[in-house]
C-alpha positions in Angstrom: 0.0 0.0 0.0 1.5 3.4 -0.7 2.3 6.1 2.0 -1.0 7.9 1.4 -3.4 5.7 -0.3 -6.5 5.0 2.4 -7.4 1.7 3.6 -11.2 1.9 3.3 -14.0 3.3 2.0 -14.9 5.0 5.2 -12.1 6.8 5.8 -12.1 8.1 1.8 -15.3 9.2 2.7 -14.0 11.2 6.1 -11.3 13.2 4.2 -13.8 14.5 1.4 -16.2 15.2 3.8 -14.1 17.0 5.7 -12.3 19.1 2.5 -16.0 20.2 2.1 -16.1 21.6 5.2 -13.1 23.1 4.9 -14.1 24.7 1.9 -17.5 26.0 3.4 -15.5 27.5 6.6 -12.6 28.6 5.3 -14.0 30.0 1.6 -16.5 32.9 1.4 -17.0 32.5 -2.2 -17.8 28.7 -1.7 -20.8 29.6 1.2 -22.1 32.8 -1.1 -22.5 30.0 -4.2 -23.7 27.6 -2.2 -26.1 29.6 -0.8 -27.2 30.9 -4.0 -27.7 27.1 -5.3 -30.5 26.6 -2.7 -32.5 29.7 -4.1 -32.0 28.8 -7.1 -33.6 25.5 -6.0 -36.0 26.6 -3.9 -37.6 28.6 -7.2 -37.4 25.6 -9.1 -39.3 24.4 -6.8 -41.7 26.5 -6.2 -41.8 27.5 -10.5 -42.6 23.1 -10.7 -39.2 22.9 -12.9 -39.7 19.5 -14.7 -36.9 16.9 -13.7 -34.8 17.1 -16.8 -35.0 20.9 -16.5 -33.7 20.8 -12.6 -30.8 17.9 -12.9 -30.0 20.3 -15.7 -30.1 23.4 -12.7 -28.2 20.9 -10.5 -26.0 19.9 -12.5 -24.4 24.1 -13.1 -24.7 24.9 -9.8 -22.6 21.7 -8.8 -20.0 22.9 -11.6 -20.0 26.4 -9.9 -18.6 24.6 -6.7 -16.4 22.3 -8.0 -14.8 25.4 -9.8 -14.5 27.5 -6.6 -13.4 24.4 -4.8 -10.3 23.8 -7.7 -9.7 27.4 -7.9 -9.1 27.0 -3.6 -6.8 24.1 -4.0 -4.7 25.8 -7.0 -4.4 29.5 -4.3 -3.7 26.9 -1.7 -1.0 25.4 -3.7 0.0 28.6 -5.6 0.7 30.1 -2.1 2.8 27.5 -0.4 5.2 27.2 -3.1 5.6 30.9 -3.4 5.4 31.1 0.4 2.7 33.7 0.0 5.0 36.3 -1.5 3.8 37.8 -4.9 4.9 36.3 -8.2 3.6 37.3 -11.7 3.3 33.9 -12.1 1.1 33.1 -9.2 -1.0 35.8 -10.0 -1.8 34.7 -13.5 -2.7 31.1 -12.0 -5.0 32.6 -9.5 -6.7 34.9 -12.0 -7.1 31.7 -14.5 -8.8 30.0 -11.8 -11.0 32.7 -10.9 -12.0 33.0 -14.2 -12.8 29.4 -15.0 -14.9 30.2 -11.2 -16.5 33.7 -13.1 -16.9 31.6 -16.5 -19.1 28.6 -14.6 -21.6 30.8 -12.4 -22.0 32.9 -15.5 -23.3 29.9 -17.5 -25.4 28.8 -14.4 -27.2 31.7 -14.4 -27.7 32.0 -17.8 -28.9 28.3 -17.8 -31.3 28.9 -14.5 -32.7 32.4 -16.3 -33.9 30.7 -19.6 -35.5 27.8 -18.0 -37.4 29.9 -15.1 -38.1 32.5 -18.1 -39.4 29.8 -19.8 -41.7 28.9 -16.7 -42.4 32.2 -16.0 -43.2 32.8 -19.4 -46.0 30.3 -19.7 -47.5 30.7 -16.3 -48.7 34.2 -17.2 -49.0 34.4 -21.0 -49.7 31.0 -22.2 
């Protein structure tokens, strides 16, 4: 077995649960997209999104934390090789990752406008 390969399932499980947690407490961002996810939710919800339409919603708002949660790792990792001090090269890394961040919750809200449009559409004019 190698040095940091886990020996079962469970523990697998304990370390990614807790780098989500460390992501929600330690990353603004991370809690401001989350929290935004469950809105967006909750209006599917309550706009009766059909299935395909809200795995679709899902699906983009997942995308938009997996983004923030790379972009963490790659300032994490940026930062600790460069032992925090500025680099031009670290800051083109962190403003890449940011933008892949800006880039994803930009085509989440684009994808959760045109299907609650839609909705919104055809409750009051259809």
């Amino acid at each position: 077995m190698k040095k940091f390969q886990s020996r079962s399932f469970q523990k697998s499980l304990s370390y990614a649960l807790n780098g989500v947690r460390l992501a929600f407490r330690s990353q603004r961002n991370f809690r401001k997209h989350l929290v935004i996810a469950f809105l967006t939710f909750a209006i599917a919800f309550f706009l009766r999104v059909e299935i395909v339409e809200f795995c679709i919603i899902l699906f983009a708002n997942v995308l938009v934390l997996v983004c923030e949660m790379f972009n963490s790792v790659i300032e994490f990792v940026i930062d600790a090789y460069y032992k925090n001090k500025w680099a031009k090269l670290a800051k083109l890394s962190k403003d890449i990752g940011a933008g892949a961040v800006l880039i994803s919750a930009c085509v989440s809200a684009l994808i959760s406008l045109l299907i609650f449009g839609s909705k919104i559409y055809q409750l009051y004019y259809i």
